[in-house]
C-alpha positions as CSV (number, residue, x, y, z in Angstrom):
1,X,97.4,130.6,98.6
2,X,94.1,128.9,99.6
3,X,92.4,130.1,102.4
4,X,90.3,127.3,103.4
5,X,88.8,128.3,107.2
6,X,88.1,124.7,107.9
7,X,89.7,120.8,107.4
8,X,88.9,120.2,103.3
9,X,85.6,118.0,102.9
10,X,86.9,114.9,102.0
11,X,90.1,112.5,101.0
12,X,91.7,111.4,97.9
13,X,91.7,108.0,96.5
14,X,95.0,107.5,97.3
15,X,95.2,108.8,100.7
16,X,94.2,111.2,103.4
17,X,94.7,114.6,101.6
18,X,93.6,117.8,102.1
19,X,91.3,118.0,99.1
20,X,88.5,116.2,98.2
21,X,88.7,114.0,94.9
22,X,87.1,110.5,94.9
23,X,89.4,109.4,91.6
24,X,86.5,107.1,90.2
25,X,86.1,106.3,86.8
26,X,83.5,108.6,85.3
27,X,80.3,107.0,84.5
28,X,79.9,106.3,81.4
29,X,76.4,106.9,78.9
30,X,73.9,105.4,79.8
31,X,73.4,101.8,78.1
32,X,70.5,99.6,77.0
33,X,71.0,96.1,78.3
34,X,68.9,93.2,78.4
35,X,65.8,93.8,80.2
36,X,64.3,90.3,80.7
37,X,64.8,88.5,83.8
38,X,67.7,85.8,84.2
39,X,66.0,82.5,83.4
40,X,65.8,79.6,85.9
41,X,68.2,79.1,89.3
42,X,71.4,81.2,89.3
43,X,74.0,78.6,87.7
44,X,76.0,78.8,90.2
45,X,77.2,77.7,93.7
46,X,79.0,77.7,96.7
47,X,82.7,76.1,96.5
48,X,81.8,74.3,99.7
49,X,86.0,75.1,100.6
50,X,87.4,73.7,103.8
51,X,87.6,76.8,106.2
52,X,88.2,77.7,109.8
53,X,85.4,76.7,112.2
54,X,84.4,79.8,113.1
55,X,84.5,80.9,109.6
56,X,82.2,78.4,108.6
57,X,78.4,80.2,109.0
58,X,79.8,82.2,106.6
59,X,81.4,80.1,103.3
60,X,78.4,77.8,104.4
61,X,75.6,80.8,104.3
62,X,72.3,79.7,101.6
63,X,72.1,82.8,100.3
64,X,68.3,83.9,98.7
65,X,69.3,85.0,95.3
66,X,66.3,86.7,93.5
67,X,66.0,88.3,90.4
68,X,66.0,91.7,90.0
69,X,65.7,93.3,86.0
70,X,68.1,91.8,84.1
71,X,70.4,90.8,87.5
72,X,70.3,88.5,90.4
73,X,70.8,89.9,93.6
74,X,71.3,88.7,96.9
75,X,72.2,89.6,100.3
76,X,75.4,88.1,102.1
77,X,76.4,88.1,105.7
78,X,79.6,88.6,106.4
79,X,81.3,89.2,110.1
80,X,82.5,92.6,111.5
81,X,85.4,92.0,111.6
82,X,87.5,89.3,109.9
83,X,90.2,89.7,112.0
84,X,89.0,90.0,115.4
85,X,86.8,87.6,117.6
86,X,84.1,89.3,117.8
87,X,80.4,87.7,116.9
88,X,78.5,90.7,115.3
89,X,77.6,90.4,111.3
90,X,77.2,92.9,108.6
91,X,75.2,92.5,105.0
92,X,76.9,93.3,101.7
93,X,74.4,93.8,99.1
94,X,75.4,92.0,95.7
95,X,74.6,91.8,92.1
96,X,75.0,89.3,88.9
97,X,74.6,90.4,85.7
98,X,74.2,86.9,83.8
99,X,76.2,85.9,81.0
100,X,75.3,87.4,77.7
101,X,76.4,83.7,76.2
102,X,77.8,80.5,77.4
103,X,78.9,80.8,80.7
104,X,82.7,80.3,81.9
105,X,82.6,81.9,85.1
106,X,82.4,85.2,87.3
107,X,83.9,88.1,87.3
108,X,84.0,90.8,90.4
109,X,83.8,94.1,89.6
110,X,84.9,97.6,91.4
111,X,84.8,100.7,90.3
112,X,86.6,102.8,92.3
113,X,86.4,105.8,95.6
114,X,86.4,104.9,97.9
115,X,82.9,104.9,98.5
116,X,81.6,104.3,95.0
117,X,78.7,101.6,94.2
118,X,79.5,98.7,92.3
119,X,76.1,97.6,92.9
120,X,74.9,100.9,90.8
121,X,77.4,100.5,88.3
122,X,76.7,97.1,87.1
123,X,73.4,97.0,87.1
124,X,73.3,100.3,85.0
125,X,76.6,100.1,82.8
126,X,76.9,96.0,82.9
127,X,77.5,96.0,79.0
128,X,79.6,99.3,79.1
129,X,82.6,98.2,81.4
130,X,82.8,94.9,80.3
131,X,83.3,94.5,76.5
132,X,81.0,92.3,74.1
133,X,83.5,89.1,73.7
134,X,83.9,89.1,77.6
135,X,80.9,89.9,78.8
136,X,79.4,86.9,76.3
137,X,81.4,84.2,78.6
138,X,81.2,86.1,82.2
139,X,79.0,87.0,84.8
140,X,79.5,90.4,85.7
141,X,79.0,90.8,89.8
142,X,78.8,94.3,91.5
143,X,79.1,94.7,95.3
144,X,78.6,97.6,97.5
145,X,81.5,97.5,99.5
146,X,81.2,97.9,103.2
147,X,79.8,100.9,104.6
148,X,78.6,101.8,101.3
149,X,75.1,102.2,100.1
150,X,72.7,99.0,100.1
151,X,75.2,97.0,102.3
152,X,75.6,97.9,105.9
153,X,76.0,101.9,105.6
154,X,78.1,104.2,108.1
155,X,76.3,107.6,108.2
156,X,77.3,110.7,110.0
157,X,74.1,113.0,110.2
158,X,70.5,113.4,111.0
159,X,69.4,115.9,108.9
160,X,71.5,116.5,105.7
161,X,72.0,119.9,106.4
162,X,74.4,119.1,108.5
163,X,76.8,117.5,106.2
164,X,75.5,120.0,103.5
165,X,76.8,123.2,105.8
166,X,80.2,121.3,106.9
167,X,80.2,120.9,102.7
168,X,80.4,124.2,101.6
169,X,80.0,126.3,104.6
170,X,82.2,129.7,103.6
171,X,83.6,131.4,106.6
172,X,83.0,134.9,107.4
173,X,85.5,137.7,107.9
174,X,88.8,137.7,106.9
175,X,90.5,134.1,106.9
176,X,93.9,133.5,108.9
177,X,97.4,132.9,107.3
178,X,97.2,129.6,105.5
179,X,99.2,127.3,107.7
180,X,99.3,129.4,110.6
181,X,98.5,128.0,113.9
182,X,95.3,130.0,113.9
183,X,94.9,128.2,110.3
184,X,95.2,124.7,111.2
185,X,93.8,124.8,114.4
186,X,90.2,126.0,112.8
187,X,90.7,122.8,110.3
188,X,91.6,120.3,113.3
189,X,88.3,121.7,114.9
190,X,86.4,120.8,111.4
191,X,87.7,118.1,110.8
192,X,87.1,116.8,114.9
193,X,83.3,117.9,114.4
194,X,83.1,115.4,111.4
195,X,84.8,112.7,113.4
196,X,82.2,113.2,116.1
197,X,79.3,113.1,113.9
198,X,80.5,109.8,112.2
199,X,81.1,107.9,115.6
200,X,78.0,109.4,117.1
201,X,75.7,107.9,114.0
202,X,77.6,104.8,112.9
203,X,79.0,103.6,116.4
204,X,82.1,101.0,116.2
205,X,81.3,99.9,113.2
206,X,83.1,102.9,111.8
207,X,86.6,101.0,112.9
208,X,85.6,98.1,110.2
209,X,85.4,99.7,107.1
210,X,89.1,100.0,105.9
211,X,90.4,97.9,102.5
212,X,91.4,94.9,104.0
213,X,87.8,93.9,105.0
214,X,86.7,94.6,101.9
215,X,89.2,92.5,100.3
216,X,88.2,89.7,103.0
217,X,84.7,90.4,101.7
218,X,85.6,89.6,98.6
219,X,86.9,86.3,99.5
220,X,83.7,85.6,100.5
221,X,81.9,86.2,97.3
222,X,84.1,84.4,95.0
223,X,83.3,80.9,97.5
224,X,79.7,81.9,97.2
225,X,79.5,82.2,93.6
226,X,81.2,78.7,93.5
227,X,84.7,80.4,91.8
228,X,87.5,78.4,93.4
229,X,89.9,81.9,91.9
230,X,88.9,85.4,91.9
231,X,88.4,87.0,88.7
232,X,88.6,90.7,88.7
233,X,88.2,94.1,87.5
234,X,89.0,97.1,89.4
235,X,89.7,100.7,88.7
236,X,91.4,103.6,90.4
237,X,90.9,103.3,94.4
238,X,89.2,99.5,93.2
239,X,93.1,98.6,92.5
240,X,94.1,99.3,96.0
241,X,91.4,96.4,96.9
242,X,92.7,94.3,94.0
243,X,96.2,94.1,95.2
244,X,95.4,93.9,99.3
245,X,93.1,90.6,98.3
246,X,96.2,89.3,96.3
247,X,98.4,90.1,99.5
248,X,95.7,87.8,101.7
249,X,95.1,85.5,99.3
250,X,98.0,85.4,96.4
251,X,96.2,81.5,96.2
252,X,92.9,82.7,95.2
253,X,94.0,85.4,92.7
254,X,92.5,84.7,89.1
255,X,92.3,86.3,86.1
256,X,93.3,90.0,87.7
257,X,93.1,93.7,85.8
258,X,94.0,96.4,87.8
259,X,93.2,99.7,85.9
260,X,94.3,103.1,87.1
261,X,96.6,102.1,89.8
262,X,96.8,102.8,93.1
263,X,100.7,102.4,94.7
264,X,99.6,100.0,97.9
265,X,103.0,101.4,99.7
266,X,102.5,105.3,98.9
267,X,101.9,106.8,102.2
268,X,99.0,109.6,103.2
269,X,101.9,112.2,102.0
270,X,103.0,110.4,98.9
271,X,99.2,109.9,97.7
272,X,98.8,114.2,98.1
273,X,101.5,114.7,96.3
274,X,101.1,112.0,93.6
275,X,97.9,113.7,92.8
276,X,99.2,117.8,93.3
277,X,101.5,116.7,90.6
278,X,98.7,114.6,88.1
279,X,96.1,117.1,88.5
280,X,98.9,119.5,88.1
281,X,99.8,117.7,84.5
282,X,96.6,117.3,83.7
283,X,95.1,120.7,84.0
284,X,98.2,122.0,82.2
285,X,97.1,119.6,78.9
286,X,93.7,121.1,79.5
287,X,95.0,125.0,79.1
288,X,97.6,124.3,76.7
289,X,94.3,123.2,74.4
290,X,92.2,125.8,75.2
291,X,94.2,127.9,74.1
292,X,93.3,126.6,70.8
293,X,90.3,126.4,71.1
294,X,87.4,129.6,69.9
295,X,85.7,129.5,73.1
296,X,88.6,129.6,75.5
297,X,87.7,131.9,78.6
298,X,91.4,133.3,79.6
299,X,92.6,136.7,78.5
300,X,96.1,135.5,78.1
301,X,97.5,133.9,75.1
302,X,100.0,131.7,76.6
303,X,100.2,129.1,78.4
304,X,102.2,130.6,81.8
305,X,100.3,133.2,81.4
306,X,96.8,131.0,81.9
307,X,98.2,129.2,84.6
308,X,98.3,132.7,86.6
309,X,95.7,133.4,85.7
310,X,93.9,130.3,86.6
311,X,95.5,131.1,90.1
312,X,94.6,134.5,90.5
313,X,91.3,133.7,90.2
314,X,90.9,130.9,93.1
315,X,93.1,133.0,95.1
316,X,90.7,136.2,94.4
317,X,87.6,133.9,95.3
318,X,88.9,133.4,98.7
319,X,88.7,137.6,99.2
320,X,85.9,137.9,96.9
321,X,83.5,134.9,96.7
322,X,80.7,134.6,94.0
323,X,76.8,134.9,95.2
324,X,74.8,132.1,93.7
325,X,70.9,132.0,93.4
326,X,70.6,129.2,96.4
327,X,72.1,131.9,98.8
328,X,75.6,130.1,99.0
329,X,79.1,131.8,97.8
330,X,81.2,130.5,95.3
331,X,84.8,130.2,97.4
332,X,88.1,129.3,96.2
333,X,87.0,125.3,97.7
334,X,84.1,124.4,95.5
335,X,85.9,126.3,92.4
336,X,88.6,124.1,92.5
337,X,86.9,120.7,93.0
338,X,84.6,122.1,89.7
339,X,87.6,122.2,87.8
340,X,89.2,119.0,89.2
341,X,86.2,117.0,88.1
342,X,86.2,118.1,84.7
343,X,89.7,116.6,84.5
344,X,89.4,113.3,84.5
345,X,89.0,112.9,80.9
346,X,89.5,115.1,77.7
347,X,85.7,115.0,76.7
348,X,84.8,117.3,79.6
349,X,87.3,119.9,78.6
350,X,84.7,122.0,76.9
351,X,81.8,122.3,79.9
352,X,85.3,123.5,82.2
353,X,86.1,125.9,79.5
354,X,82.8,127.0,80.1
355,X,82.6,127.3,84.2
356,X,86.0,128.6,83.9
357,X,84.4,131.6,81.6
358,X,81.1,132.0,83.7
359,X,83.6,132.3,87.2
360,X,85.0,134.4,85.3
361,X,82.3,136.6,84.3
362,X,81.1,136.7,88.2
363,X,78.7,133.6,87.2
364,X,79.1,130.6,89.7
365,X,76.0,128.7,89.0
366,X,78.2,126.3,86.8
367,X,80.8,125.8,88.7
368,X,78.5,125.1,92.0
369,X,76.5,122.3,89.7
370,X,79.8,120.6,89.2
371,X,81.2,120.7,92.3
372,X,77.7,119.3,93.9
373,X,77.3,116.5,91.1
374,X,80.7,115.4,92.3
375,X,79.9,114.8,95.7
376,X,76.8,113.7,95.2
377,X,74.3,116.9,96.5
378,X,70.8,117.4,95.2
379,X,69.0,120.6,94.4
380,X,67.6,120.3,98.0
381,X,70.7,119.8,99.9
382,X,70.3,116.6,100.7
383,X,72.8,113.3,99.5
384,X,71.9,110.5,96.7
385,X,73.9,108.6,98.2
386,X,76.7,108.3,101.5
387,X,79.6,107.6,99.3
388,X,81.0,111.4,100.6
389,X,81.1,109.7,104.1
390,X,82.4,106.3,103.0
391,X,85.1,107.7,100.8
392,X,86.3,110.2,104.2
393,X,86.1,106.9,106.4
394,X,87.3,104.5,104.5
395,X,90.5,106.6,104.0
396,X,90.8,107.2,107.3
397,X,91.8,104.0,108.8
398,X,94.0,103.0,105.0
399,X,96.1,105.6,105.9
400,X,97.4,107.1,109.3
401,X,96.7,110.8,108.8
402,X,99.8,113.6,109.2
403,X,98.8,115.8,112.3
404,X,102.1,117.1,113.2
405,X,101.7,121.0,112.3
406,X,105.3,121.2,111.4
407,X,105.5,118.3,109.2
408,X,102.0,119.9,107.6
409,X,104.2,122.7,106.7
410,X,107.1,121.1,105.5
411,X,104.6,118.6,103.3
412,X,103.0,121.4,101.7
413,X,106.5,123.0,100.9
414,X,107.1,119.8,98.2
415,X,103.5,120.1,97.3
416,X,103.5,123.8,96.4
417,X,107.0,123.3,93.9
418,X,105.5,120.4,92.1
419,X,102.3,121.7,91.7
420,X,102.3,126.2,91.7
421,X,99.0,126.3,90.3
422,X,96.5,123.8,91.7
423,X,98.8,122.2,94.7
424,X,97.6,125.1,96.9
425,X,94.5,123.3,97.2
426,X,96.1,120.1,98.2
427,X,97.5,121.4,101.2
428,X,96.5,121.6,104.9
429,X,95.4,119.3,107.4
430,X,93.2,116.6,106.2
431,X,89.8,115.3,107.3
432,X,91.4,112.8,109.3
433,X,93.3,114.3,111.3
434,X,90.8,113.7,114.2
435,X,89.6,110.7,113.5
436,X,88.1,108.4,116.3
437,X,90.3,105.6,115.1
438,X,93.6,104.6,114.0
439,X,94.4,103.4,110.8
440,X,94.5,99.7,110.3
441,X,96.2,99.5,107.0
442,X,100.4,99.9,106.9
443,X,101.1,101.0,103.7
444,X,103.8,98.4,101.9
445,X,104.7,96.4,98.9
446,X,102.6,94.2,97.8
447,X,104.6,90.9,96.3
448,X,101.7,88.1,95.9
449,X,103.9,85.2,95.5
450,X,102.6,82.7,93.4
451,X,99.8,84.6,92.3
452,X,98.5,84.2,88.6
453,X,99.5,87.2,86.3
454,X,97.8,90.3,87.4
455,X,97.4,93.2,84.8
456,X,98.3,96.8,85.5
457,X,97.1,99.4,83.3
458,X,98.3,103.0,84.0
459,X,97.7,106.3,81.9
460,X,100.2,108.7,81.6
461,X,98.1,111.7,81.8
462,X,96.1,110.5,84.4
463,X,95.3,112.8,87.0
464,X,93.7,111.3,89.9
465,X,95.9,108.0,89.7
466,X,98.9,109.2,88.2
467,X,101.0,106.9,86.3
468,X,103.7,106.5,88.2
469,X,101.9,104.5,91.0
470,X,101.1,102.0,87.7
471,X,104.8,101.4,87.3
472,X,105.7,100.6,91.0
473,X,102.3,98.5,91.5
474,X,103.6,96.4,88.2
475,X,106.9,96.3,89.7
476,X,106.7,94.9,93.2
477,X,104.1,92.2,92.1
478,X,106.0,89.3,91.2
479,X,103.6,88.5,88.1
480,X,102.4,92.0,87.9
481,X,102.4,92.8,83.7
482,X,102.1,96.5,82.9
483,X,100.0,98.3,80.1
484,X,101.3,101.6,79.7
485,X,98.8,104.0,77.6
486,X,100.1,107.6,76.5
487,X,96.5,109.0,77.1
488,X,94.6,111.5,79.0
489,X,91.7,110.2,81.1
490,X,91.3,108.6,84.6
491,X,91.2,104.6,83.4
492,X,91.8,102.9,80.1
493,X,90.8,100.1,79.8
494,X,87.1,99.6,77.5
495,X,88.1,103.1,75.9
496,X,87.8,102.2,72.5
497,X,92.0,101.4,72.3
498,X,92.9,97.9,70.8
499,X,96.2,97.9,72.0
500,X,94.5,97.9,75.6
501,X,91.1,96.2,75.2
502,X,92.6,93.2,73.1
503,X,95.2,91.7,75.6
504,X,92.8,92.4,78.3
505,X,90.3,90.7,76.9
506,X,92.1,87.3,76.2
507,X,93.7,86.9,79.4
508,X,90.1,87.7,81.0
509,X,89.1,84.6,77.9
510,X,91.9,82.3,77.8
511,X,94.2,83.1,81.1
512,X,96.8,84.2,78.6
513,X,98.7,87.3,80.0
514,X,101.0,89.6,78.0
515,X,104.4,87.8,77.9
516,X,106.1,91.3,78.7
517,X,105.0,95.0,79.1
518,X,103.0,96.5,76.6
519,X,103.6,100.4,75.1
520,X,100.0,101.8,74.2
């Protein structure tokens, strides 16, 4: 059983768990795109919409779009808090990638988290995420959400270091029962210190950060890009954001794709166990092929026999931990979140295959590279980027956080007979159980009545996002349309399969939606 000595680093995409996977799409190769400037004035602008009065500054705001590369990007102020009364103003940090073509509108992009850049993604992958036909007709726009990156940050450090040792600190001595009170009680103390360190650095802004102001944010860029509906493409924790803005505004909802679906009314305890269970699937898929495979590191022959084996060697990690050459120790922790990021799609089965054989061979230098690419650590300890902090906060206040010890237990209980091999590691308290905030976001079904269609696209085999949460998202819309792909891999759409790609891109071209679910 995992022996964690502290709260896990960081939350799922789905909810407050007590391991850290982000669930974003994986970026994709890098692409050549256009490299001139946009010509001329953006072609766009503000709706000029009838709003409340002390909304006004905002839907009215001139924004100073400039070109940047191939994009425009602007700056957009946006209030604190769009549901208080309160005066204080945050920036969002926005960019267009123009039209290939003629141009028939806008559409808003997210990829995923929380905590991811949209900002990043567009202006690196713009002719990757949207395909040719689409992309021809549409703007692309990218936004850093709140709290993220080059709009107003949250941070929760001075010195990197910080963060770095809370990261992948390994305790010393023997570690305590796993869920013992001596257990949890070093993980509520972790998890309190992170708490601390993000209220001391970001202040009350921290409280303001949750999916329903993003979605309110989004609002705000649709008016400003003169769309009177918002067109939209979001993946994995992006989907959550989709489906709240069509729960404030079922009015303004477009031309909507949600892939790799989040379930808006799965609670902190449903989202652990949704993933347990699709990491759980996937990483069997992953074994039961490397066991064809020349190069596959496991001794057994079997599948079952893998799967122990697989376990053996986190829980022997935990007694035994790996020296690397940066002075750390390879723990059970950073092991596991190397292999779950090497399973969000079938083309990275080979470089697990082969961190799987160096752990195995006493060599953790692998598995440490994949586990800091994940979260986003350079060579010298310090961050590209905050999304570890954003995806932690962000979490935080869309999902109240289980604290009760007993229900902890009783929790991990399910998780441990849907998921023997990797659920261990999905257990515990999370990093929220100490937060300096409650959560503002009640999971529930999300309806959207008299909303336009709205895609769904789940993947059966996908891990992060399992497909389940697809089918319920699809079913509680009332013009929700599911896409159903039998496929490994953490989003589907733009992944080469027609019986995807085609219906997406004609309702994103013509605003004509499937007449019925779709079998992929």
């Amino acid at each position: 059983m995992h022996r964690s000595r502290r709260a896990p680093a960081a939350i799922a995409v789905a909810a407050a768990v007590a391991v850290g996977l982000a669930g974003c799409l994986m970026p994709p190769p890098a692409i050549t795109g256009p490299t001139a400037a946009p010509d001329g004035s953006p072609p766009w602008s503000p709706t000029g919409e009838q709003v409340a009065p002390e909304l006004e500054q905002y839907y009215g705001q001139d924004v100073d779009w400039t070109d940047c590369g191939a994009n425009w990007c602007g700056t957009i102020t946006a209030p604190m808090d769009w549901f208080g009364q309160g005066d204080e103003t945050i920036e969002l940090a926005v960019t267009v990638a123009p039209a290939t073509g003629e141009r028939e509108g806008a559409i808003l992009y997210n990829p995923g988290g929380p905590g991811a850049s949209g900002l990043d993604y567009v202006q690196q992958y713009a002719d990757y995420l949207l395909l040719p036909e689409v992309r021809e007709h549409y703007d692309l726009v990218g936004f850093d959400p709140r709290g993220v990156g080059q709009s107003t940050p949250i941070s929760c450090y001075d010195d990197p270091k910080e963060l770095y040792d809370w990261l992948w600190e390994v305790p010393e001595g023997p570690a305590p029962e796993p869920l013992s009170d001596e257990d949890l009680q070093e993980q509520l103390d972790s998890a309190q210190w992170f708490a601390d360190a993000c209220l001391e650095h970001t202040g009350e802004y921290l409280q303001f950060v949750g999916t329903e102001q993003v979605a309110s944010d989004m609002d705000l860029m649709r008016a400003l890009l003169g769309e009177d509906q918002l067109d939209y493409l979001g993946v994995s924790y992006g989907t959550l954001i989709g489906s709240t803005y069509a729960d404030l505004f079922p009015e303004n909802v477009g031309r909507m794709v949600l892939d790799a679906a989040v379930s808006p009314d799965a609670t902190d305890f449903d989202g652990t166990l949704f993933q347990a269970t699709g990491f759980e699937l996937a990483y069997g898929n992953f074994v039961a092929d490397c066991l064809q495979q020349d190069d596959c590191p496991f001794e057994a022959t079997d599948e079952a026999g893998a799967l122990a084996e697989t376990r053996a060697l986190i829980d022997r990690l935990d007694e035994q931990p790996i020296p690397v050459a940066d002075g750390r120790q390879l723990a059970s922790g950073a092991f596991f979140i190397a292999i779950a990021a090497n399973l969000y799609a079938d083309f990275q089965w080979p470089e697990l295959r082969g961190i799987i054989g160096d752990v195995l061979d006493g060599d953790g230098e692998s598995a440490y590279a994949a586990a800091d690419e994940y979260y986003g650590v350079n060579p010298d300890g310090t961050f590209a980027d905050n999304s570890l902090e954003a995806l932690i906060a962000v979490n935080c206040l869309d999902y109240a956080a289980v604290t009760d010890w007993d229900e902890v237990r009783a929790n991990a209980e399910q998780i441990l007979e849907a998921a023997p091999t990797l659920g261990p590691d999905f257990i515990g308290l999370g990093s929220c159980a100490a937060w300096p905030f409650e959560a503002t976001r009640e999971p529930h079904e999300i309806t959207a009545p008299g909303a336009e269609p709205i895609i769904v696209i789940g993947g059966r085999n996908d891990p992060a996002t399992p497909y389940q949460q697809a089918v319920d998202l699809a079913d509680m819309l009332e013009s929700g349309v599911l896409i159903s792909v039998d496929a490994e891999g953490h989003g589907q759409y733009g992944q080469g399969n027609a019986c995807v790609d085609e219906p997406v891109n004609a309702y994103f071209l013509t605003g004509t939606a499937p007449s019925g679910a779709l079998d992929c």
